[in-house]
C-alpha positions in Angstrom: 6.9 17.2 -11.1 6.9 13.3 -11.4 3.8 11.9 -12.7 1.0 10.1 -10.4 1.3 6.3 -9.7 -1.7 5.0 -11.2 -2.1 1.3 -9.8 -3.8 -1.5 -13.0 -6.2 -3.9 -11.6 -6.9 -7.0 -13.8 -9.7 -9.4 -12.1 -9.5 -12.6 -13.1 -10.9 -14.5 -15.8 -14.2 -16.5 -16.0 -13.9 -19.9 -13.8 -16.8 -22.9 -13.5 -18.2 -20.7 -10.5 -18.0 -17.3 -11.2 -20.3 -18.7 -14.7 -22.6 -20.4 -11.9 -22.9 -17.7 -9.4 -20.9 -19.7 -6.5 -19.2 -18.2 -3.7 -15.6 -18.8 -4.7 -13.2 -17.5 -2.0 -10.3 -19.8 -1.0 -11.4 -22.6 -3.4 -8.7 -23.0 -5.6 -10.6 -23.2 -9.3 -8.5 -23.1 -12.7 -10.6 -20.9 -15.5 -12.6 -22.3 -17.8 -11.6 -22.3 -21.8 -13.5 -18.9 -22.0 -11.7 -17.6 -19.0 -8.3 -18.7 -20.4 -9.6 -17.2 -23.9 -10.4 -13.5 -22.3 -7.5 -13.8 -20.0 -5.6 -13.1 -23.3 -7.5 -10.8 -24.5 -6.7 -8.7 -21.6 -3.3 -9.5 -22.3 -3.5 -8.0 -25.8 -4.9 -5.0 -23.8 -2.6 -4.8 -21.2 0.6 -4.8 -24.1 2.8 -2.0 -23.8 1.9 -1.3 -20.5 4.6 0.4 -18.4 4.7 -0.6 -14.8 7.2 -0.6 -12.2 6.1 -4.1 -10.0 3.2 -7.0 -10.7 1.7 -8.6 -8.4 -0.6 -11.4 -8.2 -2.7 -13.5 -5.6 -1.6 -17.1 -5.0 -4.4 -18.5 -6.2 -4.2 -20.7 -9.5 -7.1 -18.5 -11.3 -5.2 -15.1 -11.0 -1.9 -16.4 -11.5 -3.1 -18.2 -14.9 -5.1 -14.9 -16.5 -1.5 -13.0 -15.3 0.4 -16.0 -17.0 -1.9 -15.7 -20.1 -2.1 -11.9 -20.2 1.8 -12.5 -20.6 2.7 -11.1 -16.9 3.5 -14.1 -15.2 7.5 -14.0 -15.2 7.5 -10.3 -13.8 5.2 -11.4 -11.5 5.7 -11.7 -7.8 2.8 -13.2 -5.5 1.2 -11.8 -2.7 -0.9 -13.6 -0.1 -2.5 -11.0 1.0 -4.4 -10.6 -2.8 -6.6 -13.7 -1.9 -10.3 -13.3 -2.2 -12.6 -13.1 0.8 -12.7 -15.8 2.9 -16.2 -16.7 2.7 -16.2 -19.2 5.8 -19.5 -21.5 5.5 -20.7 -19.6 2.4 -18.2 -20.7 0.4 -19.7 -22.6 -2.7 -22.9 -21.1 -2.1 -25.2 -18.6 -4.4 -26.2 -15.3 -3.1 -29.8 -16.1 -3.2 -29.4 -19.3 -1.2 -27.6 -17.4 1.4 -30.4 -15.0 1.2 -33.0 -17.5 1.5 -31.7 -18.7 5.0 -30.8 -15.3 6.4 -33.0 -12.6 4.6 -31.3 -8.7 4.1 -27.7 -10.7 4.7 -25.3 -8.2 2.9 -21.4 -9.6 2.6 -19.8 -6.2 3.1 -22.1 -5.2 5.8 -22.1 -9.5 7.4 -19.2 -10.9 6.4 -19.5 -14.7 6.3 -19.7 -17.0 9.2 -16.8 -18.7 9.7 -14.8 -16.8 6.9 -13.7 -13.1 7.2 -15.5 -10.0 8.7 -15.2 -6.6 6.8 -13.3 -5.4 9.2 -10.3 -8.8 8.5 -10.2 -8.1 4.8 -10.3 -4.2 4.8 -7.3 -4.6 7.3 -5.7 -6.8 4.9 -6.8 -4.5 1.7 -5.2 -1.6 4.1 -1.7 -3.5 4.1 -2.2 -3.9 0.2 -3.0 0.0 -0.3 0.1 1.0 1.9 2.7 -1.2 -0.1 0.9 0.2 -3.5 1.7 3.6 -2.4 5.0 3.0 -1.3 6.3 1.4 -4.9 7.8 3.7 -7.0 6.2 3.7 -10.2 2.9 2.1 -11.7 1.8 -1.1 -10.5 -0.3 -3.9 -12.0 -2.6 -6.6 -9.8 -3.8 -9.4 -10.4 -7.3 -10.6 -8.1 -10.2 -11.4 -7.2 -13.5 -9.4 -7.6 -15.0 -9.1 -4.0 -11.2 -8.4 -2.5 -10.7 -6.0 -5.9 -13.7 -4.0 -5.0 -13.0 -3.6 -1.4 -9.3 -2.4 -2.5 -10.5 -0.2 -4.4 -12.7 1.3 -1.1 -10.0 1.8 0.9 -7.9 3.0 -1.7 -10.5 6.2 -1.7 -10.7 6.0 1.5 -14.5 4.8 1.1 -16.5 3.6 4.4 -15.5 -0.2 5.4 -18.6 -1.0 3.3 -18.2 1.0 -0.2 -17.3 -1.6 -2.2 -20.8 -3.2 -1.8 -21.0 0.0 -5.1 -18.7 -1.5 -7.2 -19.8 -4.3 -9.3 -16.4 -6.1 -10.9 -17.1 -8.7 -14.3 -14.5 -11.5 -15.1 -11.4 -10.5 -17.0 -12.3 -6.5 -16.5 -9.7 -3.8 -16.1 -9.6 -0.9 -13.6 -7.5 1.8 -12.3 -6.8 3.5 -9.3 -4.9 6.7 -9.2 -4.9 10.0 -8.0 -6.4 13.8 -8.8 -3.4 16.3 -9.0 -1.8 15.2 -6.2 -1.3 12.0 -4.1 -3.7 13.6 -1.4 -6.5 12.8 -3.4 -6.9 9.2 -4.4 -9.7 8.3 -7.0 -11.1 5.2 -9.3 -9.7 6.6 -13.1 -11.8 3.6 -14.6 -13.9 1.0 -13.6 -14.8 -2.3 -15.2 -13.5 -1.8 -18.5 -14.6 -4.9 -20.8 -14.2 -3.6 -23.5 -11.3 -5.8 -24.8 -14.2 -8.5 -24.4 -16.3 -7.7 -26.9 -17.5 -10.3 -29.5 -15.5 -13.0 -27.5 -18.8 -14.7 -26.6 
């Protein structure tokens, strides 16, 4: 029996608004001189790894912690791995949002102007079924909001489930399966601790 595909997600690394608490969907951001810093660190803890494809979203903070983690020539980008359009909210704190519209919950809400739940589970959907398809394991390179809805449809979670999974900068996770390719799980979850005493 072959073994099971286990599928290496790698959020990206710390930028000027993920430190403030902004909204940063479609806003294309570099990371900040920490972010480049723990980028490598994940690199150094990523080394070795054996996987079949990598992929990365278009945007300039994913492809630089894949470039720094030392992925970037394997690395083939996918459009679909952008973060959550987040429409008017974009820029914007959670609480500020909260302030105007009180109980508003992004997985539940969506964004005004930006994406429903139901546009970027679709587009996680697509992502899940080309995952499954590749032979071998697979590492990915994205954003937290669109990481954690991935990984919901990935276990087949309600449209909502990845309101559950809380995703730091830099982090490691991986999807995979339980004895058979019938039963999708989470393996580990925002693993930081490559991280540590890097300030």
């Amino acid at each position: 029996m072959s073994e099971l595909q286990i599928i290496y997600l790698a959020r990206h690394g710390e930028t000027a608004w993920s430190l403030s608490g902004q909204h940063t969907g479609l806003t294309d951001l570099p990371l900040t001189a920490n972010g480049e810093k723990n980028a490598i660190l994940l690199g150094a803890r990523l080394k070795g790894l054996n996987v079949a494809r990598v992929v990365t979203s278009p945007l300039v903070r994913a492809r630089q912690t894949c470039e720094l983690a030392g992925f970037g020539a394997a690395a083939q980008v996918d459009a679909d791995l952008v973060e959550w359009d987040y429409g008017q909210y974009e820029g914007r704190k959670s609480s500020e949002i909260l302030a105007e519209r009180p109980g508003w919950d992004l997985f539940r809400d969506g964004c005004p102007g930006g994406e429903t739940p139901e546009a970027i589970g679709a587009r996680a959907d697509r992502v899940v079924e080309r995952l499954r398809t590749t032979a071998g394991n697979v590492l990915v390179f994205s954003s937290g909001h669109f990481l954690r809805v991935l990984a919901g449809r990935w276990t087949r979670m309600p449209l909502d489930g990845g309101r559950y999974l809380m995703l730091g900068t830099a982090s490691l996770s991986m999807l995979g399966y339980e004895n058979d390719a019938a039963k999708p799980v989470i393996r580990l979850w925002n693993d930081m601790a490559h991280l540590k005493g890097s300030g």
